[in-house]
N, CA, C and O atoms as a MOPAC input file, in Angstrom:
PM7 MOZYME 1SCF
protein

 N      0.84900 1    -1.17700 1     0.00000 1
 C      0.00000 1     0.00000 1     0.00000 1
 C      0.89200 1     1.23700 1     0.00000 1
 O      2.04500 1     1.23100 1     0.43200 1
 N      0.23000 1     2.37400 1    -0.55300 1
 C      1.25700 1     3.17400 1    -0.82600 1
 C      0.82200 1     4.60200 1     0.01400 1
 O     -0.14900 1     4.61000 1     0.77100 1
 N      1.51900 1     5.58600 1    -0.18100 1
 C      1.10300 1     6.79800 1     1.01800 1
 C     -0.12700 1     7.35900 1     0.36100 1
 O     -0.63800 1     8.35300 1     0.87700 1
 N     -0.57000 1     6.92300 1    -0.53900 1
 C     -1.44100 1     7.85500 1    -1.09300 1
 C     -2.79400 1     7.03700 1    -1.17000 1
 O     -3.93100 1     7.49300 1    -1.05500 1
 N     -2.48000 1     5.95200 1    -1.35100 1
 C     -3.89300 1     4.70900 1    -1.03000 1
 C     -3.95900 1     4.38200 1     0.72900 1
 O     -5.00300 1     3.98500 1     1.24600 1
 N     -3.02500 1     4.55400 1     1.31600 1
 C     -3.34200 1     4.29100 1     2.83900 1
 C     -3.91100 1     5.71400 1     3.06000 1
 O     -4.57100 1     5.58600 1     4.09100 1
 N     -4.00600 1     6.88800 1     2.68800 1
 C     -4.60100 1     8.06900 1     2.96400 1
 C     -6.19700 1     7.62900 1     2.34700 1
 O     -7.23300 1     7.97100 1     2.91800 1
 N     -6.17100 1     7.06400 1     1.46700 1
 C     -7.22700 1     6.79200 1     0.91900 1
 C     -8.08800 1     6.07000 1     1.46900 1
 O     -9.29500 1     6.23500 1     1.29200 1
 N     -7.51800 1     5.05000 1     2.31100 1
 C     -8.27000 1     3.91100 1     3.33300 1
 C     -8.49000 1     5.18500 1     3.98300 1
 O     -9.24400 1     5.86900 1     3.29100 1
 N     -8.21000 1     5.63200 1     4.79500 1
 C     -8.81400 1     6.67800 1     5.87300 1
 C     -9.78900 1     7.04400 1     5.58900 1
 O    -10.71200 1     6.90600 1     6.39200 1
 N    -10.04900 1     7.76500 1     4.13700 1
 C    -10.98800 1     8.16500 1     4.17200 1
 C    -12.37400 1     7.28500 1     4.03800 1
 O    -13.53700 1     7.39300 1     4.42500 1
 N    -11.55100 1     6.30300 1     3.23100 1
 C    -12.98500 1     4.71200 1     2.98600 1
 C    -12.79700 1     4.67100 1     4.69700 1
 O    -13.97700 1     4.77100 1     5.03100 1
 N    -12.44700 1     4.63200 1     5.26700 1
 C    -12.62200 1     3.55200 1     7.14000 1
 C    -13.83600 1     5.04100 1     7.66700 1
 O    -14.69900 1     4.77500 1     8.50300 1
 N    -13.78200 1     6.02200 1     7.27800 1
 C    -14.48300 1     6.95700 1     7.89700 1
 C    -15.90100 1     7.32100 1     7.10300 1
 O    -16.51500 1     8.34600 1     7.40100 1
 N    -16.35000 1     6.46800 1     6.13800 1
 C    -18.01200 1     6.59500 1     5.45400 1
 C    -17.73500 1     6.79200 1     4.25000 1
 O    -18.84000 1     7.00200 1     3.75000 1
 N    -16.74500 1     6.88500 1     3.19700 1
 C    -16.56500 1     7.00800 1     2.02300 1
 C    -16.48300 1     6.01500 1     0.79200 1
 O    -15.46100 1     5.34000 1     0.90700 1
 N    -17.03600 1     5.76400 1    -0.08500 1
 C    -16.83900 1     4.56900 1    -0.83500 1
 C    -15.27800 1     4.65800 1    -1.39900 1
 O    -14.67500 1     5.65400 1    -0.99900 1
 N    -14.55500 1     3.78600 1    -2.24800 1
 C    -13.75900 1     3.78200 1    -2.43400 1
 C    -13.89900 1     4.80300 1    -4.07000 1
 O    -13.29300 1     5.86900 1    -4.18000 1
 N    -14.12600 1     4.65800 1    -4.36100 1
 C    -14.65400 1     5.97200 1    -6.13400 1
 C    -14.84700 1     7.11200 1    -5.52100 1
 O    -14.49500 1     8.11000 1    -6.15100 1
 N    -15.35600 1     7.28300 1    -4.35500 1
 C    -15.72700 1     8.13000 1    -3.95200 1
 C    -14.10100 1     9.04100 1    -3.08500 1
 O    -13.55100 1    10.04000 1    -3.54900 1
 N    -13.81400 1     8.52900 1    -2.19500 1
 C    -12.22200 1     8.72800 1    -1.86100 1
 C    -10.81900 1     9.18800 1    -2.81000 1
 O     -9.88700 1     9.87600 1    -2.39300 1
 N    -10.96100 1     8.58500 1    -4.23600 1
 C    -10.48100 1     8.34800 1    -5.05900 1
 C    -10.55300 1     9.87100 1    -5.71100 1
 O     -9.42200 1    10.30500 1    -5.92800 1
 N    -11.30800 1    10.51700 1    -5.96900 1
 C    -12.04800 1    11.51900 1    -6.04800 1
 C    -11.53900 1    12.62900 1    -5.27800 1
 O    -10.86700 1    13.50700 1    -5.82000 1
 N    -11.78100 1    12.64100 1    -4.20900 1
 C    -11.32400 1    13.15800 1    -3.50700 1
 C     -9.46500 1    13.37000 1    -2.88100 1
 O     -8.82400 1    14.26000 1    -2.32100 1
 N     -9.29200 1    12.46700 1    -3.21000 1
 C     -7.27100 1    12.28900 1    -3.24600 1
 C     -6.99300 1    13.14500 1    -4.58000 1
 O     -6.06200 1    13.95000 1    -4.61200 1
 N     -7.70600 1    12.96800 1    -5.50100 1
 C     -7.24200 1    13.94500 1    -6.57700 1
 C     -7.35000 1    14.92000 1    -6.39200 1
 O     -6.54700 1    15.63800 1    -6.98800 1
 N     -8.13900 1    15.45700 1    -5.68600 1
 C     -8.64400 1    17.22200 1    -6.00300 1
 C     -7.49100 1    17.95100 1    -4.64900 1
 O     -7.08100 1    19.11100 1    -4.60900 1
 N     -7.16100 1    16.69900 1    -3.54900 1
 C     -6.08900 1    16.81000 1    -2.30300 1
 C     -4.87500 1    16.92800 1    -2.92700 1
 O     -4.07500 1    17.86200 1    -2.86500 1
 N     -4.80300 1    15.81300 1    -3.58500 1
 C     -2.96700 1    15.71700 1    -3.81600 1
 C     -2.21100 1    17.32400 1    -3.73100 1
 O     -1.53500 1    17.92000 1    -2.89300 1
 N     -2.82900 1    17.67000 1    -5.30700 1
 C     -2.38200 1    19.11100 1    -5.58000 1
 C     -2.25300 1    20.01300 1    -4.63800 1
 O     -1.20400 1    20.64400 1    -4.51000 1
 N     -3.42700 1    20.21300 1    -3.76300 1
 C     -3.74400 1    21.29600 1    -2.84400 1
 C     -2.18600 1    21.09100 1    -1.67200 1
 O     -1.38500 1    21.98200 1    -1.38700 1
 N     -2.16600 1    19.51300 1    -1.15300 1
 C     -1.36900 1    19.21400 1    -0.60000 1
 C      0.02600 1    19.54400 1    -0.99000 1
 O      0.76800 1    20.20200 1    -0.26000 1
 N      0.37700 1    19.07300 1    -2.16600 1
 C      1.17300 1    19.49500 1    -2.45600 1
 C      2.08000 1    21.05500 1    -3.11200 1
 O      3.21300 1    21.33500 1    -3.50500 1
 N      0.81300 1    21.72100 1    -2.92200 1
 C      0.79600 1    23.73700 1    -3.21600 1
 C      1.15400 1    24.05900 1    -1.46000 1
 O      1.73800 1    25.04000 1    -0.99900 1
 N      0.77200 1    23.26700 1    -0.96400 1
 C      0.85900 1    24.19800 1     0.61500 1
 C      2.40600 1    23.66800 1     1.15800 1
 O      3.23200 1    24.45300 1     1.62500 1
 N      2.65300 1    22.11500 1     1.00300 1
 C      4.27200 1    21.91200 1     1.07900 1
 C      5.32300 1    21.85100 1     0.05000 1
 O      5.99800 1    20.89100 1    -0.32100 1
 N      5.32000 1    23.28400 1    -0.39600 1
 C      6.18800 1    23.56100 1    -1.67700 1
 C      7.57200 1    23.29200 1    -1.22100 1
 O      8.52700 1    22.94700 1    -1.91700 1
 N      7.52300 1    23.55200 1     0.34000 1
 C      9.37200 1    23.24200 1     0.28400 1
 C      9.31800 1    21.49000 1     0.87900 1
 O     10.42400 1    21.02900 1     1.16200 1
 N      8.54400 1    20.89100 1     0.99800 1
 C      8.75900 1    19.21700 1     1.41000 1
 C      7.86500 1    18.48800 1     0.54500 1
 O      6.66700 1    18.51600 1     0.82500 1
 N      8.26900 1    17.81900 1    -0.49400 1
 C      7.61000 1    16.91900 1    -1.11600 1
 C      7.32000 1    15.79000 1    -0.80000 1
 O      8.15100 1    14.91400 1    -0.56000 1
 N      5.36200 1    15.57100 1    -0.72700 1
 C      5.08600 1    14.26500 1    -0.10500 1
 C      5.76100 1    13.28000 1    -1.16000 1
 O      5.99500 1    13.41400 1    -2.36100 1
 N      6.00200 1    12.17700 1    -0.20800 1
 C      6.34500 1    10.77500 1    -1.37200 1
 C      4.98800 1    10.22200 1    -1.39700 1
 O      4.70600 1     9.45600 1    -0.47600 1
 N      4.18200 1    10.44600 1    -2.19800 1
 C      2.62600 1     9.78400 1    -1.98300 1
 C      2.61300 1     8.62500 1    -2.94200 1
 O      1.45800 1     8.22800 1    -3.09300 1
 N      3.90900 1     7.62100 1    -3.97400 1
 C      3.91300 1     6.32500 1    -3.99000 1
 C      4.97800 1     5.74000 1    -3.05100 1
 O      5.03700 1     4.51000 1    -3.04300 1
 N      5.61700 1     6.24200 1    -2.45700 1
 C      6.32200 1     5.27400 1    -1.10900 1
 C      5.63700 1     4.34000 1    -0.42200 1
 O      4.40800 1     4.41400 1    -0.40000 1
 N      6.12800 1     3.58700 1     0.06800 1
 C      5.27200 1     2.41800 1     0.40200 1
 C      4.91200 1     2.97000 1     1.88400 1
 O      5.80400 1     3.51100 1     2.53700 1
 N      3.39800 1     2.81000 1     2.49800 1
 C      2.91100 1     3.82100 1     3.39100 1
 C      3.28800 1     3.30300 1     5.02200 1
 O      2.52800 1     3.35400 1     5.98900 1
 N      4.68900 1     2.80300 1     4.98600 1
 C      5.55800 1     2.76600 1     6.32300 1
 C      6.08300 1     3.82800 1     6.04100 1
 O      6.20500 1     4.42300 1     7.11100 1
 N      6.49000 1     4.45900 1     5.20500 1
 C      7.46600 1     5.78200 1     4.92400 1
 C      6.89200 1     6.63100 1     5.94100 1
 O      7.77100 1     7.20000 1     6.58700 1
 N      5.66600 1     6.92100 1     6.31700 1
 C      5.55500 1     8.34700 1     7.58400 1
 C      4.57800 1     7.68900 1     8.36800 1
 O      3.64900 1     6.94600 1     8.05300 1
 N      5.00100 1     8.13500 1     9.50200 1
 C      4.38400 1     8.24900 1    10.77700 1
 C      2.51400 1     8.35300 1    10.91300 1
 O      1.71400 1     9.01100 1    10.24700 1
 N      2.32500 1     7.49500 1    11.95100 1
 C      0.53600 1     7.95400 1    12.12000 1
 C      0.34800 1     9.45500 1    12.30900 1
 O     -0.53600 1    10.02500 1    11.66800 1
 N      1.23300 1    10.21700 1    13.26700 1
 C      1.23100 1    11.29800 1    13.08500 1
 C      1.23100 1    12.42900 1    11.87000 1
 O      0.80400 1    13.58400 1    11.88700 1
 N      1.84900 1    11.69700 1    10.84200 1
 C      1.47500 1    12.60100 1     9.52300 1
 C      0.81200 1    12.26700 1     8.57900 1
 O      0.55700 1    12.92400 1     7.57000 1
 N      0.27000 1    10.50200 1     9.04000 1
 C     -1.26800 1    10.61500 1     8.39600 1
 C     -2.91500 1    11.69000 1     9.07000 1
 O     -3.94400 1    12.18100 1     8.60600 1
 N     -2.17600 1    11.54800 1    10.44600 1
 C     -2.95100 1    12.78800 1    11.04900 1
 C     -2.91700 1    13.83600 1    10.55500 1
 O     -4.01900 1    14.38400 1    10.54800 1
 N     -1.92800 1    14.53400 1    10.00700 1
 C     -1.94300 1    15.68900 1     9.88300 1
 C     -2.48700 1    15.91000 1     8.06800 1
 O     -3.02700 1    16.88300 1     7.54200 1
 N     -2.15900 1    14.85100 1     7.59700 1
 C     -2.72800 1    14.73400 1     5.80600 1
 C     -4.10600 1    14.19300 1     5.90800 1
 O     -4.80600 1    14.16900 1     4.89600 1
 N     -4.43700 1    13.87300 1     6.74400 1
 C     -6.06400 1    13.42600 1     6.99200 1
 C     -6.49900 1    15.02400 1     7.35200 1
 O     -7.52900 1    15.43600 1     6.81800 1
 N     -5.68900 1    15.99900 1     8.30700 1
 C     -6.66900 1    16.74000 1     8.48300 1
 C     -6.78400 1    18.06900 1     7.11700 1
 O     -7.62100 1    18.94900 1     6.91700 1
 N     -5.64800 1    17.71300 1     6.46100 1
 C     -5.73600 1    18.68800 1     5.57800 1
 C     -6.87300 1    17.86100 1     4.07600 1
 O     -7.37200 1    18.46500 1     3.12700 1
 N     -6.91100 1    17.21100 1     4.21400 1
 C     -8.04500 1    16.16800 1     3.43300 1
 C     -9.40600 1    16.36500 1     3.93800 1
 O    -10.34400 1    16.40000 1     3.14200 1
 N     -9.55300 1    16.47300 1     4.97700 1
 C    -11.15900 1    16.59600 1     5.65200 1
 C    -11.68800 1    18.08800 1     5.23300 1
 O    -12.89100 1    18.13000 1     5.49000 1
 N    -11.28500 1    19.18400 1     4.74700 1
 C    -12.05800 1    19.76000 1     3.90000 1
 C    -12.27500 1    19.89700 1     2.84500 1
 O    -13.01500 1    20.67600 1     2.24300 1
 N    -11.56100 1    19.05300 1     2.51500 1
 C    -11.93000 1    18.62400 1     1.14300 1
 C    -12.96400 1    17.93200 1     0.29400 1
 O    -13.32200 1    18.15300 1    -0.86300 1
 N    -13.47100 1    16.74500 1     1.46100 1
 C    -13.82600 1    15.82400 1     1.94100 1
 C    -15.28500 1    16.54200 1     1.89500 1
 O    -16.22000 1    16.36700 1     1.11300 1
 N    -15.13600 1    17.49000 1     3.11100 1
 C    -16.78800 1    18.29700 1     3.16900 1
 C    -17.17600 1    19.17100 1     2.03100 1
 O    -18.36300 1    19.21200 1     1.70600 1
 N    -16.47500 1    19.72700 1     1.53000 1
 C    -16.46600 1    19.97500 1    -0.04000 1
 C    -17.19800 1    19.46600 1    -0.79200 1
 O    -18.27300 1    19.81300 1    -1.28000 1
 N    -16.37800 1    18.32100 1    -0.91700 1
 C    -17.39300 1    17.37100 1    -1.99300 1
 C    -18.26600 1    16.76600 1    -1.73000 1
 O    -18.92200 1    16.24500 1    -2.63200 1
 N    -18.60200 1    16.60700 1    -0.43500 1
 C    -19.98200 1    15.93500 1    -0.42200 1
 C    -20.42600 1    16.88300 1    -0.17600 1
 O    -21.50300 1    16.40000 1     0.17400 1
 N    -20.63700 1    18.49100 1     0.04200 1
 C    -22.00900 1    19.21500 1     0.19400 1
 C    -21.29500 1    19.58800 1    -0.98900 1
 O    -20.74400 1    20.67900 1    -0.84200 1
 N    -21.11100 1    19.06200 1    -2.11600 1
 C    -21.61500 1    19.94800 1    -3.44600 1
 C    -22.41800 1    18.36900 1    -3.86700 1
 O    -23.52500 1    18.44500 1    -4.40100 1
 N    -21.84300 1    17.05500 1    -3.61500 1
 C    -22.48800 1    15.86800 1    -4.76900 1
 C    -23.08100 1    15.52300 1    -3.73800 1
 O    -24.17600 1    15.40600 1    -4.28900 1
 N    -23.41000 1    15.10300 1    -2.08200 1
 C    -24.01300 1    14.44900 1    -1.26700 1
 C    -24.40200 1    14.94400 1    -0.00800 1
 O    -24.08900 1    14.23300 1     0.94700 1
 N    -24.90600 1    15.81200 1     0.18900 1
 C    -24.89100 1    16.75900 1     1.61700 1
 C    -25.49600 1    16.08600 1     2.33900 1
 O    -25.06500 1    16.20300 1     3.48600 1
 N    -26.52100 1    15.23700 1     2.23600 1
 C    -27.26600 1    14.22000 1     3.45000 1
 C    -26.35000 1    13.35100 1     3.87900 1
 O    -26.39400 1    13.33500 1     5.10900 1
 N    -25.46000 1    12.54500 1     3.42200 1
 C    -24.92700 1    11.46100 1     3.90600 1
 C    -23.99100 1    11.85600 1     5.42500 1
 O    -23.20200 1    12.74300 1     5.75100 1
 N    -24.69200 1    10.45100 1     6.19000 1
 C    -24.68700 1    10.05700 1     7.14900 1
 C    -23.30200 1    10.18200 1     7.61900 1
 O    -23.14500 1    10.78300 1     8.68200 1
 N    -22.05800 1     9.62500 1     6.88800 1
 C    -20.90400 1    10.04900 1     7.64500 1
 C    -20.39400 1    11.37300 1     7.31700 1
 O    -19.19000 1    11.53800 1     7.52000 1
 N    -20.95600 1    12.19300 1     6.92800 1
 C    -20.28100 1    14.17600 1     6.72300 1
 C    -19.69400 1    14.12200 1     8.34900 1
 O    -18.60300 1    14.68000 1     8.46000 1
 N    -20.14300 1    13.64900 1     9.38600 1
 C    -20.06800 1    14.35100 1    10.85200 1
 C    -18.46000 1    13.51000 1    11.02800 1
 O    -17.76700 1    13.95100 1    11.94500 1
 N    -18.04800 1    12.70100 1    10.45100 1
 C    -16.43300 1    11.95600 1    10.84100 1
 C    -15.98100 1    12.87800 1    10.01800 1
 O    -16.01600 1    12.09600 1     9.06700 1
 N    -15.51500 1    14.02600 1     9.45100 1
 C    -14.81300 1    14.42600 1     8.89900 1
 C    -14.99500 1    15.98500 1     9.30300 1
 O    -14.36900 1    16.90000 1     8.76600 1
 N    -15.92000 1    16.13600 1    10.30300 1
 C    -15.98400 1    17.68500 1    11.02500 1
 C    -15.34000 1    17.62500 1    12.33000 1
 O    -15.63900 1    16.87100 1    13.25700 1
 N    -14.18600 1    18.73200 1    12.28900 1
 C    -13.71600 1    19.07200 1    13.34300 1
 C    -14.26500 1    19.51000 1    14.85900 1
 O    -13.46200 1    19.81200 1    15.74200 1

């Protein structure tokens, strides 16, 4: 599994389908990677490369993203509340 599909489980383990997650890692990557212009994620490293702690911290920069897209394609669904701070 790689840093960028174990980010991806996170978001499937927290109410997201997997197409649906998928989706959402795309529209992240970039963003993620515009805000750490001076540290480049390795997001195909195999996902021992970083710490739970900086899946914490790429989960939290993912969770508005996350609410994003489902109140533009799904605003009822039941898990929106795992991804609010």
């Amino acid at each position: 599994m790689t840093v960028r599909e174990k980010l991806k489980q996170i978001i499937c383990d927290n109410g997201m389908f997997a197409q649906q997650a998928q989706k959402i890692m795309d529209i992240s990557v970039p963003i993620i990677d515009e805000f750490s212009d001076d540290y480049e994620i390795q997001w195909e490293n195999d996902s021992e490369f970083y710490s739970d702690e900086m899946y914490d911290f790429l989960f939290s920069m993912v969770k508005p993203e996350v609410l994003k897209w489902i109140d533009e394609h799904i605003p009822s669904v039941w898990s929106r509340e795992n991804f609010v701070d």
